[in-house]
C-alpha positions in Angstrom: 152.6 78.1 134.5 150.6 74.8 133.9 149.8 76.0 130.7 153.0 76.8 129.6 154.3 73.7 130.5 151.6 71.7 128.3 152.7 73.6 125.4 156.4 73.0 125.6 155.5 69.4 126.2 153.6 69.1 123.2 155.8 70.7 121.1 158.6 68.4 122.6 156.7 65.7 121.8 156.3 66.6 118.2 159.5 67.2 117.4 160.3 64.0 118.8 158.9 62.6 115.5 161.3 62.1 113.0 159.3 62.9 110.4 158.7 66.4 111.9 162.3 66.8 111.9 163.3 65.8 108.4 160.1 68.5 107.2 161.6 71.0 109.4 165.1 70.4 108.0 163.4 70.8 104.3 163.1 73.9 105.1 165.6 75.9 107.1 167.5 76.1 103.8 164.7 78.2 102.4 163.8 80.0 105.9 167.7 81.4 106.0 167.3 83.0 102.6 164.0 84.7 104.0 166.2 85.9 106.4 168.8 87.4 104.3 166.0 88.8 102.1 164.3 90.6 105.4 167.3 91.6 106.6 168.7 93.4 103.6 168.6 97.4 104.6 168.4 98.2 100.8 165.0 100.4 99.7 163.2 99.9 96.3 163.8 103.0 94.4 161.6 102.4 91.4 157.1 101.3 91.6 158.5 98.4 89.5 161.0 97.0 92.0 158.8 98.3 95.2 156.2 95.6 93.7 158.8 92.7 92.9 160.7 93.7 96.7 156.6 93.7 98.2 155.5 89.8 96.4 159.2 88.6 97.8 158.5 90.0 101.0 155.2 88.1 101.3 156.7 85.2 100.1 159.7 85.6 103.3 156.8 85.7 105.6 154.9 83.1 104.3 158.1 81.0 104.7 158.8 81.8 108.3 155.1 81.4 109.4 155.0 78.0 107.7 158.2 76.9 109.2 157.1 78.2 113.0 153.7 76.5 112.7 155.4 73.6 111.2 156.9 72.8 114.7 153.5 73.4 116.6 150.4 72.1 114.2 149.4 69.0 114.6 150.0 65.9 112.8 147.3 66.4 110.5 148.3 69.7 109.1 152.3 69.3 109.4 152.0 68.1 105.9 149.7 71.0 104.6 152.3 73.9 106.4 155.8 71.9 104.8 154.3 71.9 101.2 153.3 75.5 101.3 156.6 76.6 102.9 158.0 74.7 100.2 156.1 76.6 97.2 156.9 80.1 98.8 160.6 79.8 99.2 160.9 77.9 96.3 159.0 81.1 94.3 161.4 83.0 96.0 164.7 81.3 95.2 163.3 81.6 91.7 163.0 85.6 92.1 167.1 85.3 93.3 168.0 83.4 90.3 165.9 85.1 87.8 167.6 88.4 89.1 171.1 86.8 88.6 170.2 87.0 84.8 168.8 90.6 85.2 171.6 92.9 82.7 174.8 94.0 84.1 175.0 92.0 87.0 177.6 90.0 88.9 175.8 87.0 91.1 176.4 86.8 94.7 177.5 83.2 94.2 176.8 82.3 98.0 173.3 83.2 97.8 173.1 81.4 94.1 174.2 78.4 95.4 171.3 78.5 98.4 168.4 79.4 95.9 169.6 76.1 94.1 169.4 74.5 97.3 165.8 75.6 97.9 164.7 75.0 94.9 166.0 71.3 95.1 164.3 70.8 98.8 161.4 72.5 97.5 160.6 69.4 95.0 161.8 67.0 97.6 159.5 68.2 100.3 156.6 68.1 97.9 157.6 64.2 97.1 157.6 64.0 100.8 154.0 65.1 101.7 152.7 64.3 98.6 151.3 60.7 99.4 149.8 62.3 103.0 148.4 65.4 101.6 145.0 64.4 100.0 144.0 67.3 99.5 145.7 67.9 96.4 144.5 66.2 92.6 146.9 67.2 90.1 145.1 68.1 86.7 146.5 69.8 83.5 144.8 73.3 84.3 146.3 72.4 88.1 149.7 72.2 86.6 149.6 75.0 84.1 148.7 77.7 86.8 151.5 76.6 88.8 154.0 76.8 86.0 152.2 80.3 84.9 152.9 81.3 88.7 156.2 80.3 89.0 157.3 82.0 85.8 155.1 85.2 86.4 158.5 86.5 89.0 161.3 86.1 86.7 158.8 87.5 83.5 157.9 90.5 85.6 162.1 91.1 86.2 163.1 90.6 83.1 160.3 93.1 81.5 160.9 96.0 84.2 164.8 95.6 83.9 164.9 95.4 80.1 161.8 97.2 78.6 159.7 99.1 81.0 162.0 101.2 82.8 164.6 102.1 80.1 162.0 103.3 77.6 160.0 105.7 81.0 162.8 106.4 82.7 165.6 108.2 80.3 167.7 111.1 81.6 168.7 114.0 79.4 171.1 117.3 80.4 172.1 120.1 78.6 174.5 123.0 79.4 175.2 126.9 78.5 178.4 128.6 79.2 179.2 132.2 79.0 182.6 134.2 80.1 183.0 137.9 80.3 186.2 140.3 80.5 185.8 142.2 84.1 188.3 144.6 85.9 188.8 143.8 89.3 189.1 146.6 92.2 192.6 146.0 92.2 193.3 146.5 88.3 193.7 143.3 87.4 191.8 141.7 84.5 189.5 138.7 84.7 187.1 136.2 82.9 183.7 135.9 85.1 183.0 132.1 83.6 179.4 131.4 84.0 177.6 128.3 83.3 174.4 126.2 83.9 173.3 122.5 83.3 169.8 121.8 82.5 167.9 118.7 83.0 165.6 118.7 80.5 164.0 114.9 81.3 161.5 114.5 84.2 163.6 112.0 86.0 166.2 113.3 88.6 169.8 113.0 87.5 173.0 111.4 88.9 176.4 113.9 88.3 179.1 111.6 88.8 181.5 113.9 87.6 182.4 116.7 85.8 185.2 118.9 84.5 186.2 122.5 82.6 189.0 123.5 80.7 189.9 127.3 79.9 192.4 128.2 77.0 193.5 131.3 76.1 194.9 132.2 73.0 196.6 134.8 71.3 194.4 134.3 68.1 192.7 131.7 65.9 195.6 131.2 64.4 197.5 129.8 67.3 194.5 128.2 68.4 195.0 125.7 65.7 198.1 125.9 65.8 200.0 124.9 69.3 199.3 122.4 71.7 196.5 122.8 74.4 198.7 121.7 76.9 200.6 125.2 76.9 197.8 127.2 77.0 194.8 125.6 78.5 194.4 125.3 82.6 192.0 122.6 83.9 189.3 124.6 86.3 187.6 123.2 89.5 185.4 120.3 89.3 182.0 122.5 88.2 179.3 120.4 89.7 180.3 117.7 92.3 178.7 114.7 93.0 175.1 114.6 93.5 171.5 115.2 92.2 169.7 117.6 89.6 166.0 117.0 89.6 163.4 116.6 86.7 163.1 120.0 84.6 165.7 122.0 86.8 168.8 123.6 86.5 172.3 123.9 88.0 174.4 127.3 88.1 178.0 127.3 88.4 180.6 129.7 88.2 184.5 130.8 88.3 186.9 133.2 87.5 189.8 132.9 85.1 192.8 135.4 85.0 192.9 137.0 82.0 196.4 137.7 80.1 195.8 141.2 77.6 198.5 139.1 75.0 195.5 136.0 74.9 192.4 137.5 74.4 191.0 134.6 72.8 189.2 132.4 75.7 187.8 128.9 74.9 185.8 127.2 77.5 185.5 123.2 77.2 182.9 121.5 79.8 182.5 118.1 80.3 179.5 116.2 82.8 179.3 112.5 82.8 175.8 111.3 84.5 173.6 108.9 84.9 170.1 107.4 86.1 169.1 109.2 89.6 166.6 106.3 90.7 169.8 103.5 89.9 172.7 105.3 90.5 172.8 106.2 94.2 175.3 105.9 96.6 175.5 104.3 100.4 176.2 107.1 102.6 179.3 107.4 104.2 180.5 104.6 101.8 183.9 106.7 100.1 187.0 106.0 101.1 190.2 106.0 99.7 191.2 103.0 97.6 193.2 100.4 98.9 196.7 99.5 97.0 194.6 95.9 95.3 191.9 98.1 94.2 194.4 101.0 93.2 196.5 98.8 91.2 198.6 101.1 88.4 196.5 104.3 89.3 196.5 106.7 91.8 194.4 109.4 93.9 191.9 106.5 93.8 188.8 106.7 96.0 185.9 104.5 96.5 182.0 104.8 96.7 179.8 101.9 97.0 176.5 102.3 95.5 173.0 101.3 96.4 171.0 98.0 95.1 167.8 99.2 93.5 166.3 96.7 95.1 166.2 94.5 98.4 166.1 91.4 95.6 168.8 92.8 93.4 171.0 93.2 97.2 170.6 89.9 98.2 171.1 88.0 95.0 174.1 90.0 93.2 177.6 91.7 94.3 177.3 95.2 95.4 178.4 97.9 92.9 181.0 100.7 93.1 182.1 103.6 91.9 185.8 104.5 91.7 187.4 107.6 90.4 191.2 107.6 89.8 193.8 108.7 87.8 194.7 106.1 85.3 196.4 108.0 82.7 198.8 109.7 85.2 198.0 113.4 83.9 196.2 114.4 87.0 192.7 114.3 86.0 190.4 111.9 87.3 188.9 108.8 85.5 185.7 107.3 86.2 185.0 103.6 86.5 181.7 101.1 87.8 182.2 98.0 88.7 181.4 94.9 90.6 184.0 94.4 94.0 185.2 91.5 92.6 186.1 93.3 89.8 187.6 96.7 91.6 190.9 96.9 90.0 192.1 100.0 88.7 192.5 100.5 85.4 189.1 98.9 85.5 188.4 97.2 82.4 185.2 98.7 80.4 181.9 97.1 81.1 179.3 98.6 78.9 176.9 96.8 80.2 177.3 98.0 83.3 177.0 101.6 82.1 174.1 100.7 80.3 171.9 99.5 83.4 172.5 102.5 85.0 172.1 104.7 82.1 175.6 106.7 82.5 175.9 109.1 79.6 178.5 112.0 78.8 177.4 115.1 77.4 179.9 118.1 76.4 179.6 121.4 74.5 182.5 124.5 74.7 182.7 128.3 74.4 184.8 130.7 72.4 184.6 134.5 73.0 187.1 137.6 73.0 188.3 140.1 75.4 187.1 142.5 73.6 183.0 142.0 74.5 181.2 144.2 76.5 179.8 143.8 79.7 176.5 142.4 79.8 176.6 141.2 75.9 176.8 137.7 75.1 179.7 137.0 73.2 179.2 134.6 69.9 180.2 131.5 70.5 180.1 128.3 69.3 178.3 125.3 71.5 
């Protein structure tokens, strides 16, 4: 108990100086965004952001260790702890604002603000120890590692986000359909509508959503001729949300009824997609969109969707998808945006789209009643 009591003393004492106190207040700016950053339940999905997530990590403990030992070293050394709690929380407010400029991104302005404030108390605490700590002889080389340092975060960002990952990480689907005339037990006639969607890349794949039309026409002729509205019938979403891996496929199938006066049946399939290792949802996260976010649509529903990073999470707005139906003809739209930009009709934000990769691809069928069982029909993809 004696012990104890000499250490709280001590520390007492020290904190008594007002020195100590104006150090320690240098840095609680910098120690609440190591916080945040430790706190942040987000997992790195790439090796790229794993490595940026693992140097800001170090830096948040560095942080917090030089802040704790701040209020127990002595007097000697409380200079030596503030200056290099200073350099790693300043390196990491430069990481936040560096990922603020990272494409397709909408800053978390709160946190923005608080990196500028570190970064300012960085250089102030540095002034402050500066005449006490000796042990430091600025030099040009000195200087130049620093600056190298300091940019070597934001560099590394800006490559992986903008180069490295786009050009090794690119996601490519293809799809086959195939419908054939079947009598059921009960005498009835039906088209057996087959199809699969390939991922021919070797990174996983996102569906965000899909959809397939059947027509059936009396002839060609007509087929030019009238209006799909009359004659074509939307199907059931194919393939839902969620994943097809690297070099694997995707079956789906359906039935159609079939009408002996329109033999002529066109398939239309549509998948929209997008990076698996970006694109990935909270789980739980949908829910039905409320009337702000809905705005002039309807049927909308929410998903919010992972940060790639625990950097990216703590520095930018949190991204979600919404599906709706914006043009009022009962199919749904797709949209990706930042919450402070969740309003339905969403406006377009390519760049968006781009940093997760979301793609459409589409190909169709056309076939008659008249092939066999077991044949495959000529088509055209």
């Amino acid at each position: 108990m004696a012990g104890k009591t000499t250490v709280w003393h001590t520390l007492v004492l020290r904190l008594r100086n007002g020195d100590r106190w104006k150090l320690l207040g240098l840095l609680v700016p910098g120690v609440v965004v190591s916080v945040l950053f430790q706190l942040s339940p987000t997992s790195s999905s790439t090796g790229a952001a794993l490595l940026i997530d693992t140097v800001c990590l170090l830096l948040s403990i560095t942080t917090l260790l030089g802040a704790a030992a701040l209020l127990v070293a002595a007097e000697a050394n409380a200079a030596i702890w503030t200056a290099v709690a200073c350099l790693t929380s300043g390196l990491l407010a430069v990481g936040v604002l560096a990922t603020t400029y990272a494409p397709a991104t909408s800053a978390d302005l709160r946190v923005v603000g608080l990196a500028v404030v570190v970064l300012v108390l960085t250089f102030v605490g540095w002034h402050r120890v500066g005449l006490r700590w000796t042990g430091i002889r600025l030099s040009a080389t000195r200087i130049t590692v620093a600056v190298l340092t300091v940019a070597a975060l934001p560099v590394f960002t800006f490559w992986q986000e903008t180069t490295y990952l786009p050009s090794q990480l690119k996601v490519s689907l293809s799809a086959d359909l195939s419908a054939t005339a079947l009598e059921a037990t009960d005498g009835t006639l039906h088209w057996r509508v087959s199809g699969s969607v390939q991922n021919t890349s070797e990174v996983r794949a996102s569906t965000v959503i899909s959809a397939l039309i059947a027509c059936q026409w009396a002839s060609e002729a007509e087929r030019g001729e009238l209006s799909r509205e009359d004659r074509c019938t939307p199907l059931p979403q194919p393939v839902r949300r969620g994943w097809i891996d690297g070099k694997s496929e995707l079956d789906f199938s359906d039935s159609v009824v079939l009408d002996p006066r329109t033999p002529l049946l066109e398939l239309r399939f549509r998948i929209a997609f997008a990076r698996g290792d970006r694109l990935r949802e909270v789980t739980d996260s949908e829910r039905d969109a409320d009337p702000e976010e809905s705005g002039s649509c309807s049927n909308g529903k929410v998903v919010e969707l992972q940060a790639t990073s625990r950097l990216r999470a703590l520095a930018l707005e949190p991204s979600f998808l919404m599906f709706a139906d914006a043009d009022g003809d009962g199919d749904l739209n797709y949209f990706i945006a930042a919450k402070s930009d969740l309003r339905c009709p969403v406006r377009g934000d390519q760049a968006r789209e781009d940093y997760y990769s979301v793609a459409e691809f589409g190909t169709s069928w056309v076939g008659w009643q008249t092939a066999a069982e077991g044949d495959d029909p000529d088509g055209t993809p």
